[in-house]
C-alpha positions as CSV (number, residue, x, y, z in Angstrom):
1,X,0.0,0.0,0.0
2,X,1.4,3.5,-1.0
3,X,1.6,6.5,1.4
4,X,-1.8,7.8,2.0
5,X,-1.7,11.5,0.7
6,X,-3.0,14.6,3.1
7,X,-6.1,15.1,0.9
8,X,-6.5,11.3,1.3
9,X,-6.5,11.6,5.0
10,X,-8.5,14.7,5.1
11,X,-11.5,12.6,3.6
12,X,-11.5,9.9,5.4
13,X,-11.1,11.8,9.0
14,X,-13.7,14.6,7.7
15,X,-16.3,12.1,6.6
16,X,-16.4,10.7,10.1
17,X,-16.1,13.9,12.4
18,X,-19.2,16.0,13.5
19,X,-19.3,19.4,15.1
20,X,-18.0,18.4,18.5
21,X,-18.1,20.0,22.0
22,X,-14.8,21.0,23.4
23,X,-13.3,18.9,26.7
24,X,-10.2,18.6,27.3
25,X,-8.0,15.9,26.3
26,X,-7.0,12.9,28.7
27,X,-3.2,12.3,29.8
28,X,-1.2,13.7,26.9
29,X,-3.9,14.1,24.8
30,X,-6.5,15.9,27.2
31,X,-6.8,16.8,31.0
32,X,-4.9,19.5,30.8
33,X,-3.0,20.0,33.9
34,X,-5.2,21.4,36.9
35,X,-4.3,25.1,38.0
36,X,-6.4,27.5,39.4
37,X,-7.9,30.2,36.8
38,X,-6.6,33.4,37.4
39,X,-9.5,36.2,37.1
40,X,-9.4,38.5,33.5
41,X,-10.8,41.5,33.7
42,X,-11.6,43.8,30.7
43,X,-8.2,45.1,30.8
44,X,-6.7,42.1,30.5
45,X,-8.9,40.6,27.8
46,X,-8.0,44.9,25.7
47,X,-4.3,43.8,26.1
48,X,-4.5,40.4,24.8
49,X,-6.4,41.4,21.8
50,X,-3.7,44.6,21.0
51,X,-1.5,41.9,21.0
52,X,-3.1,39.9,18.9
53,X,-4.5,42.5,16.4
54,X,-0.3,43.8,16.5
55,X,0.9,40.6,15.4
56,X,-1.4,40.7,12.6
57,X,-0.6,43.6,11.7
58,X,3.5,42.6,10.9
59,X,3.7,41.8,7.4
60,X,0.0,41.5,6.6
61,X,0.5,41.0,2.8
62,X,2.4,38.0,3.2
63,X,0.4,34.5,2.1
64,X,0.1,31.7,4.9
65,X,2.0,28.5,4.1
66,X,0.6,25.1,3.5
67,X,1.2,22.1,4.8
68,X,4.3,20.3,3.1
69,X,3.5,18.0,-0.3
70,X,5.1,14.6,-1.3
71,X,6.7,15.6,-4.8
72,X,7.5,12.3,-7.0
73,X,10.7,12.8,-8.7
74,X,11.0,10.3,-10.8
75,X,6.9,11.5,-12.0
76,X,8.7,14.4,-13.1
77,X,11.7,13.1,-15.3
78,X,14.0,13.9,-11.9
79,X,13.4,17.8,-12.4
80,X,12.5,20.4,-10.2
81,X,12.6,23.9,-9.2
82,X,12.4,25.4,-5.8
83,X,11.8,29.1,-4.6
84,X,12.8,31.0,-1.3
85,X,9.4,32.3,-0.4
86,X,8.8,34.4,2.3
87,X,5.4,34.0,4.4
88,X,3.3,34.0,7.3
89,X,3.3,30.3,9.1
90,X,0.6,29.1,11.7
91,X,1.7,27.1,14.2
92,X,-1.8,26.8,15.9
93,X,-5.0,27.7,14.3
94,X,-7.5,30.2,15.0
95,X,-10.1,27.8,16.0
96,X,-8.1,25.7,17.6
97,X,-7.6,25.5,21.7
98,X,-4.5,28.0,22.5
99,X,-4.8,29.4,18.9
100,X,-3.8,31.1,16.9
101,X,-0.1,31.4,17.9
102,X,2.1,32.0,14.4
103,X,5.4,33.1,12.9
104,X,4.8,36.4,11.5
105,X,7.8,35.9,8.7
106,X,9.2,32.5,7.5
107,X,11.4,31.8,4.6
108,X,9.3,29.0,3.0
109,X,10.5,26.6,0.2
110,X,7.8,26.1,-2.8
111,X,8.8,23.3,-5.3
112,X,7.4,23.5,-9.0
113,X,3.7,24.7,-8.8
114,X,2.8,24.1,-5.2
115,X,2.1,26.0,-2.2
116,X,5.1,27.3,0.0
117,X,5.6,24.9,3.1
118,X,7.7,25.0,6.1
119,X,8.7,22.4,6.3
120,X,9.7,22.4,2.1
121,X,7.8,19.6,0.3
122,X,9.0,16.4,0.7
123,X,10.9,15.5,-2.4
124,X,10.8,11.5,-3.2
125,X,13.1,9.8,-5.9
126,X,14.1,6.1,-6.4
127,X,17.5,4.7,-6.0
128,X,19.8,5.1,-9.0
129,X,18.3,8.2,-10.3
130,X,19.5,11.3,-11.2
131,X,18.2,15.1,-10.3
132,X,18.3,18.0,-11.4
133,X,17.0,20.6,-8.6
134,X,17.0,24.3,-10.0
135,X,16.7,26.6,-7.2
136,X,15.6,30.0,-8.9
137,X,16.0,33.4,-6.1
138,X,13.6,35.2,-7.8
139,X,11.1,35.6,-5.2
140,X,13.5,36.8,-2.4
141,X,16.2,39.5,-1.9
142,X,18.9,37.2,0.4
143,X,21.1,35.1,-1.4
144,X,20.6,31.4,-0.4
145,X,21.6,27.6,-1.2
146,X,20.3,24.1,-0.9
147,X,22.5,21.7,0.9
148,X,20.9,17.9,0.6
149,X,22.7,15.5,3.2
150,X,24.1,12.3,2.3
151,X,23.8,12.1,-1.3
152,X,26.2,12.2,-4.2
153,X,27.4,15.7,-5.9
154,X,30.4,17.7,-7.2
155,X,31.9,19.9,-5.1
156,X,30.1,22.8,-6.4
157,X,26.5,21.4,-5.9
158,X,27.5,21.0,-2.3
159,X,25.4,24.2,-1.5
160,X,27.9,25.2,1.2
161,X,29.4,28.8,0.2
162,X,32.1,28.5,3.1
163,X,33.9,25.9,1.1
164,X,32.5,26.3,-2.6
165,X,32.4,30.5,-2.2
166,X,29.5,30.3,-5.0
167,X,25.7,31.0,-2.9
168,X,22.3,31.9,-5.4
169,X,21.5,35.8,-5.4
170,X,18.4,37.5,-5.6
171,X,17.3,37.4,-9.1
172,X,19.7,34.0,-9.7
173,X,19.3,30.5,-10.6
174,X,21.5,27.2,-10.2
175,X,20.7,23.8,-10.8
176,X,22.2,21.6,-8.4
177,X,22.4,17.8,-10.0
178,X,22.3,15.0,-7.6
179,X,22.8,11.7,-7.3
180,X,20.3,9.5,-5.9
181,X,23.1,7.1,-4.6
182,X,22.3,6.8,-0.8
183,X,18.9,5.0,-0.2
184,X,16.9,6.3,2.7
185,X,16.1,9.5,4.6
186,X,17.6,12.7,3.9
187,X,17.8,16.3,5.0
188,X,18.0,19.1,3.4
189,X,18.5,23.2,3.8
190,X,19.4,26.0,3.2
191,X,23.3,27.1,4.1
192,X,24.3,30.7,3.3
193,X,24.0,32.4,6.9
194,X,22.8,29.2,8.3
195,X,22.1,29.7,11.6
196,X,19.6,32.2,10.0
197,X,18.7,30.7,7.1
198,X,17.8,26.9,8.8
199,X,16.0,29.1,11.8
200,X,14.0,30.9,9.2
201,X,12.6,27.5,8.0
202,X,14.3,26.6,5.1
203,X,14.6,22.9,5.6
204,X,13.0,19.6,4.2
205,X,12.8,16.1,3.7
206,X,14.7,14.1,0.5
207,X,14.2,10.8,0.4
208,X,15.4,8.2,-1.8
209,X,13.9,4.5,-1.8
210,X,16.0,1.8,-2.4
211,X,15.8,-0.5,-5.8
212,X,12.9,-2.7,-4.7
213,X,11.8,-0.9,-2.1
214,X,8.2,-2.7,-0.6
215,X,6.3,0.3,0.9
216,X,4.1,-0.5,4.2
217,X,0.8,-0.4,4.8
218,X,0.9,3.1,6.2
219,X,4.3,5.3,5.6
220,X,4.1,8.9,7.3
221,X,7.7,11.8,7.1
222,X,7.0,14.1,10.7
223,X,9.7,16.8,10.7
224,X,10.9,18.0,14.7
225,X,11.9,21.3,15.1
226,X,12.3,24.1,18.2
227,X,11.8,28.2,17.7
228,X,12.5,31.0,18.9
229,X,9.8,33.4,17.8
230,X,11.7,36.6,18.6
231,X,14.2,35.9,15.1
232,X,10.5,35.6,13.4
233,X,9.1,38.9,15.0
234,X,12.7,40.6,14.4
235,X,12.4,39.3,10.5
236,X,8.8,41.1,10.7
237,X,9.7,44.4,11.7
238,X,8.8,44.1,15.5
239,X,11.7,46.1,17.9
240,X,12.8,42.8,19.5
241,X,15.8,42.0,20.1
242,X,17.2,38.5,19.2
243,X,20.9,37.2,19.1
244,X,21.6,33.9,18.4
245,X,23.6,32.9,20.9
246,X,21.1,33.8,23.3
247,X,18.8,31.7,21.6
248,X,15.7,30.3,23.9
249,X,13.5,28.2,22.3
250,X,9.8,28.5,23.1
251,X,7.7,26.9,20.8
252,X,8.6,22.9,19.2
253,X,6.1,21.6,16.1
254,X,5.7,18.5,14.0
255,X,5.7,19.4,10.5
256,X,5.2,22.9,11.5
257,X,2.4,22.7,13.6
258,X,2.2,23.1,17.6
259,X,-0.3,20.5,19.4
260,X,-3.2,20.4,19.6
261,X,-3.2,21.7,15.4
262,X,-0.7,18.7,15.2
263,X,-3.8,16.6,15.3
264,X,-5.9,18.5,13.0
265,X,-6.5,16.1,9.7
266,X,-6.1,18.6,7.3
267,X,-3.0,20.9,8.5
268,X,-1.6,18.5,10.8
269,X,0.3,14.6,11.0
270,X,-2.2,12.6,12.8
271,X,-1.0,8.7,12.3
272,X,-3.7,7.3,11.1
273,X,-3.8,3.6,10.6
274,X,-6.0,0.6,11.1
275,X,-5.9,-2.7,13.2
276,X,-3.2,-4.9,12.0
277,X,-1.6,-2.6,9.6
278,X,2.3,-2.4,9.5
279,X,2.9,1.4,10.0
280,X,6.8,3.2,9.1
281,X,7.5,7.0,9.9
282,X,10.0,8.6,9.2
283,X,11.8,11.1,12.0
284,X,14.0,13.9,11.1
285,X,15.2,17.0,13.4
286,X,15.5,20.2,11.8
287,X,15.9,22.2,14.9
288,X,18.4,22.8,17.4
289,X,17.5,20.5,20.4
290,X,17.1,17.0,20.6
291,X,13.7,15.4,20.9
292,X,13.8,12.0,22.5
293,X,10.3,10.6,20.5
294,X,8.1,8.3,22.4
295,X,4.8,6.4,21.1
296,X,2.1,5.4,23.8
297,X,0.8,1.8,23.3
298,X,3.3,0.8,20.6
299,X,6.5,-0.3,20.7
300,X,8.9,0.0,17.3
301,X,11.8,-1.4,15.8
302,X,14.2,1.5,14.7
303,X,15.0,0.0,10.6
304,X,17.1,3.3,9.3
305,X,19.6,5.6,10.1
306,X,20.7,8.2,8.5
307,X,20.0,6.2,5.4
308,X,21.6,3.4,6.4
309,X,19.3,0.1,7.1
310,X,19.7,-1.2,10.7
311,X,20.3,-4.9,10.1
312,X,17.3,-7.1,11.3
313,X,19.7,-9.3,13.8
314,X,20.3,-5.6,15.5
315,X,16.8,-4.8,15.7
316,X,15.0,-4.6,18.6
317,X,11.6,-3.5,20.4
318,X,11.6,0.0,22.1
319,X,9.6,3.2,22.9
320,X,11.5,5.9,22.8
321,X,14.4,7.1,20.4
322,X,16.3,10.4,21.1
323,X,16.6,12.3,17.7
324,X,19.8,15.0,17.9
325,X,20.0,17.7,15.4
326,X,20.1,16.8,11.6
327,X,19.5,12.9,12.6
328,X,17.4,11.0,10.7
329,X,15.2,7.9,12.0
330,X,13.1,5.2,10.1
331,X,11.0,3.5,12.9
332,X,8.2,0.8,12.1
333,X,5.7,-0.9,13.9
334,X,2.6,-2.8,13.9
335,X,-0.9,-1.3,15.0
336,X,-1.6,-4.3,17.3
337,X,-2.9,-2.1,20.4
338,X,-6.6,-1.7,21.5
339,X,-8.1,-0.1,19.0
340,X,-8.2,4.1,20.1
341,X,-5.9,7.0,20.4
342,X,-2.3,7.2,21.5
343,X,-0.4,10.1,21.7
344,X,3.6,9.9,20.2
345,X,5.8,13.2,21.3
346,X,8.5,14.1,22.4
347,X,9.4,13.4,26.2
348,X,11.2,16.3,27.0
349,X,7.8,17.9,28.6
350,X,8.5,21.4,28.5
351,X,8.6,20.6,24.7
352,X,4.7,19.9,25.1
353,X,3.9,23.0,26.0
354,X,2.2,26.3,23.8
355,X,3.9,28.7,26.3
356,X,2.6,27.9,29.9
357,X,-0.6,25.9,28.3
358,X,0.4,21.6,28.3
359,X,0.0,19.8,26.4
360,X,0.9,21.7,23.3
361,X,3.8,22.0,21.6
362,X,6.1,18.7,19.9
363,X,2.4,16.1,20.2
364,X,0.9,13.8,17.2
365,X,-1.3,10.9,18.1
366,X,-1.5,7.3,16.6
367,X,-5.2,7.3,16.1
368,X,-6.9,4.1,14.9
369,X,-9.8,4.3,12.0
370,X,-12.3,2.2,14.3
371,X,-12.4,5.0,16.8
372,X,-13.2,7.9,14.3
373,X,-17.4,8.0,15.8
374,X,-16.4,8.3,19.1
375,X,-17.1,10.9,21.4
376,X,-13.5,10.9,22.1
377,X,-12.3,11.5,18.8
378,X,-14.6,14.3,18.4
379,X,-13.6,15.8,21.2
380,X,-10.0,15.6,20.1
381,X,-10.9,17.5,16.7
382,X,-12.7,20.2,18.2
383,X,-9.5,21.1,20.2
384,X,-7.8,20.8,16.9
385,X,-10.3,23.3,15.2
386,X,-11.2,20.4,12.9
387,X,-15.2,20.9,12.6
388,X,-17.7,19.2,9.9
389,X,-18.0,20.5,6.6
390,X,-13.9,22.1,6.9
């Protein structure tokens, strides 16, 4: 069975959900933790919404992102062409519990003729080929690059101007020609002024399948990654100050979306599978802290890293693997729990937080087809801003 596209997903989760009442979630997934509610009076309630209304106000001709597509390579004769495009980026919806929360300027990859996406789309190419990726800088003033990890290229298609001294100015093109020689995984981004570039949200997944490669049942690519949403406001045109080595992340997505938007089926990554279905996602970290990535009720064999395959006879069954910086992770599993909803985050907890609000934050769920009529489930989407007819 091939991977289940987001437009496949949104139908079958949006055929099943009703308008729902909002509760809070259980564990990871709902009761929120217990505090006391501090009284809001008028002037509280003015301040939040100049706040609001002044974040809106940065930047407001910028388009919002979408989420990140799977482009087919080898569908397109192994060419591409990718843009630098700068946006707006929600991290939590507007209708969502703790939303919206966004990034009032990202720098947003856009392959071919699709939507901008941070993370970039997903490019997907068999073993053995060869690409062509033509990164044109016409939509954005900073020079840039594309650096893709692990895979075969002259020096000059390295995309690392420190070493090459060649970088993409605005206005200029380069096609970078790659080998797809290392099955599995990959990263790529951005690497002129990285510690800039890479925060802004240039980054993305390149993954090469290997010659015969047997796809599971269900095959999912989530994308880790911390903030720190003063570079963003800077980037805007808000007086904030920002230094990179002072950096303090406060806000860690999934594919570019804080919980509980992670679970939305439509702009989020919820896993969904069915009883007895063999399930393989794929973990990279494009951020700057590790994320050690657990999965309630299931417990995985890791069968990739980096690219490389793990050997079978060096397999084994866990629940948790700690993803550092630029690592990449294959793990599989089978969906042999009780069929429901388990959540799979990261277990740094402060990582599961939308500011002071937990959960939040670095949280997906594993969320079995059998459950979608449930009150639960509906209860879930309503945090998530998912209502019928969306």
């Amino acid at each position: 069975m091939t991977v289940r596209s987001i437009d496949d997903r949104r139908r079958t989760v949006l055929k099943l959900t009703g308008a729902a009442g909002a509760t809070l979630l259980a564990g990871c997934l709902g009761a929120g933790e217990e505090t006391e509610p501090e009284p809001e009076g008028e002037d509280d309630d003015a301040t939040r919404d100049d706040e609001e209304d002044e974040e809106r106000e940065l930047n407001p001709d910028l388009s919002y992102t979408a989420p990140p597509e799977i482009v087919d390579l080898n569908a397109q004769g192994g060419e591409t062409v990718l843009r630098a495009v700068p946006a707006r980026h929600t991290l939590v919806g507007e209708e969502a519990s703790t939303g919206p929360i966004e990034l009032p300027e990202v720098w947003a990859w856009q392959a071919d003729d699709g939507e901008p996406s941070v993370p970039g789309p997903i490019y997907r190419v068999g073993e053995g080929s060869e690409v062509e990726l033509t990164f044109s800088n016409t939509e954005h003033r900073t020079p840039h690059t594309v650096h893709v990890h692990a895979v075969g290229k002259e020096w000059m298609d390295d995309g690392a101007p420190t070493t090459t001294g060649y970088q993409v100015g605005g206005g200029e093109e380069h096609t970078y020609r790659l080998a797809a020689d290392v099955p599995g995984t990959h990263f790529y981004h951005c690497h002129f002024d990285t510690s800039t570039h890479l925060d802004m949200g240039m980054y993305g997944i390149f993954r090469v399948d290997p010659e015969g490669y047997e796809p599971p049942d269900r095959e999912y690519f989530l994308t880790l990654r911390d903030w720190d949403d003063r570079l963003h406001r800077r980037v805007a045109g808000e007086d904030v100050e920002f230094s990179q080595r002072e950096r303090n992340s406060n806000r860690y997505t999934i594919n570019g979306r804080c919980a509980p938007y992670t679970l939305h089926p439509e702009e989020g990554s919820p896993l969904l599978v069915e009883s007895g279905e063999r399930v393989r996602v794929h973990l990279v970290n494009a951020g700057y802290e590790a994320h050690p990535f657990h999965t309630h009720g299931h417990r995985f064999r890791v069968i990739e890293k980096d690219g490389s395959p793990i050997p079978e006879e060096a397999q084994y069954e866990e629940d948790v693997v700690n993803v550092a910086p630029a690592e990449r992770y294959t793990i599989e599993f089978e969906a042999d729990s009780d069929p429901g909803l388990y959540p799979a985050h990261c277990h740094k907890v402060n990582h599961v937080m939308n500011g002071e609000t937990y959960p939040g934050g670095m949280l997906t769920a594993i969320v079995y087809e059998e459950v979608l009529e449930t009150g639960e489930f509906e209860d879930v989407m309503a945090l998530a801003g998912a209502h019928h007819g969306d």
